[in-house]
C-alpha positions as CSV (number, residue, x, y, z in Angstrom):
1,X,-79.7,-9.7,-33.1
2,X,-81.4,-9.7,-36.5
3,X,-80.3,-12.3,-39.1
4,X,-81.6,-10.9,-42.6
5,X,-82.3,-14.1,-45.2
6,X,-81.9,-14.0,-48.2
7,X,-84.7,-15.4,-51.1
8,X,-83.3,-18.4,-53.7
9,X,-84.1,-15.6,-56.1
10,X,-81.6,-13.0,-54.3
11,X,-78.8,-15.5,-54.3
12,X,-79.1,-16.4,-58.1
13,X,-79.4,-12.6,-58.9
14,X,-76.0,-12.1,-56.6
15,X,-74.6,-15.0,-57.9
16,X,-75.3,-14.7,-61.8
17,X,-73.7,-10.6,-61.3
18,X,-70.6,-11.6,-59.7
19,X,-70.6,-14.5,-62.9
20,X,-71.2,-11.9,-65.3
21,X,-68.0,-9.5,-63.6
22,X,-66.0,-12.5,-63.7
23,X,-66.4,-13.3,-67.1
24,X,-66.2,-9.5,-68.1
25,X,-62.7,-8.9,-66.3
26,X,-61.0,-12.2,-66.7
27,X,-59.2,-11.3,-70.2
28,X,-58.2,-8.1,-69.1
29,X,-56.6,-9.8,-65.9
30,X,-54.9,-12.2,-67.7
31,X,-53.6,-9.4,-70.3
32,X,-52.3,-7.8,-67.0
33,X,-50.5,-10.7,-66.0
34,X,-48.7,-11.4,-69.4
35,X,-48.2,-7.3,-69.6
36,X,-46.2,-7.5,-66.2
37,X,-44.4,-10.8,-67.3
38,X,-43.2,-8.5,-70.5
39,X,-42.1,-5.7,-68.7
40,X,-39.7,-8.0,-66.1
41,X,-38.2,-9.1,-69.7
42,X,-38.0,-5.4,-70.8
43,X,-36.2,-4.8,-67.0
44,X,-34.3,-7.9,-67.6
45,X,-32.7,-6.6,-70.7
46,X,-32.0,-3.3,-69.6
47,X,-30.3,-4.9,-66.2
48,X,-28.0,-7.3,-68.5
49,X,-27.1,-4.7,-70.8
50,X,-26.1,-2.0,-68.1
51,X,-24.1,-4.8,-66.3
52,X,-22.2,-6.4,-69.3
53,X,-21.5,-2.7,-70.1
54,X,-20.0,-2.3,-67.0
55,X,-18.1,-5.5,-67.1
56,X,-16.8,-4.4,-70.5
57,X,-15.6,-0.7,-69.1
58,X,-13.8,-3.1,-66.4
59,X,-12.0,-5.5,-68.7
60,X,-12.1,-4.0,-71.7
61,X,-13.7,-6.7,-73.7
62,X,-17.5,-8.6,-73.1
63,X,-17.8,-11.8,-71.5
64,X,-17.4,-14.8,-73.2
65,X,-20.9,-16.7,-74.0
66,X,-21.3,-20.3,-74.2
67,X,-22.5,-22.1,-77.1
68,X,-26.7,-22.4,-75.8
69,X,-26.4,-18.6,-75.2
70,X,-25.4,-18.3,-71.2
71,X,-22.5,-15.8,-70.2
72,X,-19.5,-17.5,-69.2
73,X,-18.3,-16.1,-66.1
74,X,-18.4,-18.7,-63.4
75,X,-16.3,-20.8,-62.0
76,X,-16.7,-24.3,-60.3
77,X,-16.5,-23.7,-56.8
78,X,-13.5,-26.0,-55.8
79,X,-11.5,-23.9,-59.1
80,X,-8.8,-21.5,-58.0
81,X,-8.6,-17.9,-60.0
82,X,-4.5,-17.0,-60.3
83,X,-3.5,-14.6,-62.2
84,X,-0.5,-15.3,-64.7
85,X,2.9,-12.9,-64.9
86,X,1.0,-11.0,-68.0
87,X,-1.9,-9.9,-65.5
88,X,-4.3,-12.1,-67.4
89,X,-7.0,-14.0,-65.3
90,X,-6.3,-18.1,-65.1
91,X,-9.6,-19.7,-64.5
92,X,-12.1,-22.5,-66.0
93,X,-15.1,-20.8,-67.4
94,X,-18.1,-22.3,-67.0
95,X,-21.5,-21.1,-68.0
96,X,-23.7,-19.2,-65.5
97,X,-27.2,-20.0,-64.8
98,X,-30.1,-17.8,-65.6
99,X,-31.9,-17.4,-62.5
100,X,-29.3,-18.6,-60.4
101,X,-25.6,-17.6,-60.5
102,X,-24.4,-14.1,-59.5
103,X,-22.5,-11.9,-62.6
104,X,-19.4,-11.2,-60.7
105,X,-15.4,-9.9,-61.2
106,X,-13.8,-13.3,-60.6
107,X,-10.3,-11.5,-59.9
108,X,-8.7,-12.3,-57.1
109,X,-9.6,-10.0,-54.1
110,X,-12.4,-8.2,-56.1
111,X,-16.0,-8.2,-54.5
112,X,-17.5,-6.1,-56.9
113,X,-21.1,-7.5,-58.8
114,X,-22.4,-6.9,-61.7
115,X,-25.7,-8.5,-60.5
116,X,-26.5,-10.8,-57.5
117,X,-28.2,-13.1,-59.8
118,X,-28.4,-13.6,-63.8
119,X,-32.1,-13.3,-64.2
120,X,-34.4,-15.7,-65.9
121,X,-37.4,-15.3,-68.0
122,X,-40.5,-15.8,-66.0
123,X,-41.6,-18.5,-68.5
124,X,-38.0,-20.5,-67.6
125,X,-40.3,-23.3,-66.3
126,X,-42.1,-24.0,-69.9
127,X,-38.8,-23.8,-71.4
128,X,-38.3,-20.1,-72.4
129,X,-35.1,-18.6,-71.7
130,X,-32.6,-15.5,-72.4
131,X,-29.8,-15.6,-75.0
132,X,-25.9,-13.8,-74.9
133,X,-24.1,-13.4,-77.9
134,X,-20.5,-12.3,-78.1
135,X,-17.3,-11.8,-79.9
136,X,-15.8,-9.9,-77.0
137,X,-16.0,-6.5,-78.7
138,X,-20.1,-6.8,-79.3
139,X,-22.9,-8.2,-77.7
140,X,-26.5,-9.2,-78.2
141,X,-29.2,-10.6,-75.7
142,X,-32.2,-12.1,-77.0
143,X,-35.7,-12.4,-75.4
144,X,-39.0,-13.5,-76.3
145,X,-42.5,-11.3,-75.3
146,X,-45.2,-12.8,-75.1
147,X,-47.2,-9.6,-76.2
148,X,-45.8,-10.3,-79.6
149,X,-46.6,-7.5,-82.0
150,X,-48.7,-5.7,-79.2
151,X,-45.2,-5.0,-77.4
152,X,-43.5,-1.7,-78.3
153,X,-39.9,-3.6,-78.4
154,X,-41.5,-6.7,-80.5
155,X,-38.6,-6.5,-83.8
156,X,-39.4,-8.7,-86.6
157,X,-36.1,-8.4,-87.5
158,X,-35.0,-10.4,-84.7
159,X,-38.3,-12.6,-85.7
160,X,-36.9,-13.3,-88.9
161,X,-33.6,-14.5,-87.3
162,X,-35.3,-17.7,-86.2
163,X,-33.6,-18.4,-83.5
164,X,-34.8,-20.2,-80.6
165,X,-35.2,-18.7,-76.9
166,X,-36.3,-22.2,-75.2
167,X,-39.8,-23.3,-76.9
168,X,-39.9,-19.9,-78.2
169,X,-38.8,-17.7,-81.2
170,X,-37.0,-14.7,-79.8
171,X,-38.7,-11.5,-80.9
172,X,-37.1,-9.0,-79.4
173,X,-32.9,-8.1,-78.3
174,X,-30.4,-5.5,-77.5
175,X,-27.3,-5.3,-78.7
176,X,-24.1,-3.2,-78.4
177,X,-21.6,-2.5,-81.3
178,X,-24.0,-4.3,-84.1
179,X,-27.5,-4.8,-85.7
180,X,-30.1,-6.7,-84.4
181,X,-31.0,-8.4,-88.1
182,X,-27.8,-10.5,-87.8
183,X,-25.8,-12.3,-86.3
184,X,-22.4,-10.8,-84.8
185,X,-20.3,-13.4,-87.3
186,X,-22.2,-12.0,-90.4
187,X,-21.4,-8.7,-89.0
188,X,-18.2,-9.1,-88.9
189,X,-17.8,-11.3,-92.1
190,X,-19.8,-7.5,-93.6
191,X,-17.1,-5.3,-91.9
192,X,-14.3,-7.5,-93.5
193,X,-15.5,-7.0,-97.0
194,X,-15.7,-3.4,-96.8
């Protein structure tokens, strides 16, 4: 068997190369990592604006949304759903949460989901979250990227909102039925006076 040793001087030389790599491809690791965290948002929004498009072609309005920005479609497990003589659905609404509660029909004797589970932002941990807007006829969901103006769906209008996602000010959204720069009350307030 022959054991090859290695000089001081060839370990400092391996050593100070796999430094200098390190240093060299750290930032663009890290700008990976935020990059993927961005494009889970991007998924995220597309996923929530499919389903609450399918929800609305079910019911024929959106559902409601809570006043810190969480769709109301869940139900305290020991609440019963009934349905009244006019057809409409008889149940306490609570707020789902991100990351954890399923987007489901709540009628009785439906199984169908929207999505197994609301998703979260992958910053819910420090604080940052997702945000649902309604009036029943419109929607808008909020986000914040941390790519800022280096993401392709970064809006400044939606910066200039000032509205909070968490810690963070949202910068980007989708919305269905209305702008972006606004919120669905000044929309409507707009459509009024025309």
């Amino acid at each position: 068997m022959n054991i090859t040793k290695f000089t001081k001087s060839e370990l400092i030389a391996t050593a100070i190369i796999f430094a200098v790599l390190f240093i060299i491809s750290y930032p663009n690791f890290i700008l990976s990592l935020r990059r993927a965290r961005d494009q889970v948002r991007r998924d995220d929004l597309g996923a929530l604006q499919h389903s609450l498009g399918e929800y609305e072609s079910d019911f024929g309005i959106f559902p409601p949304a809570s006043s810190d920005g969480k769709i109301m479609d869940c139900k305290k497990p020991e609440d019963v759903v009934k349905i009244d003589k006019k057809g409409r659905l008889i149940v306490n609404l609570i707020p789902c949460q991100w990351g954890q509660d399923p987007f489901v029909d709540l009628t009785p004797g439906s199984s169908k989901t929207y999505m197994k589970t609301l998703p979260r932002d992958p910053y819910f941990d420090k604080g940052v979250t997702y945000l649902y807007f309604t009036d029943g006829s419109r929607f808008q969901i909020l986000a914040y990227m941390e790519g800022a103006k280096d993401e392709v769906d970064y809006d400044q209008r939606v910066v200039a909102r000032n509205i909070k996602c968490g810690t963070q000010i949202c910068n980007v959204g989708r919305a269905f039925n209305c702008p972006i720069d606004k919120s669905i009350e000044e929309y409507d307030r707009e459509l009024l006076l025309k």
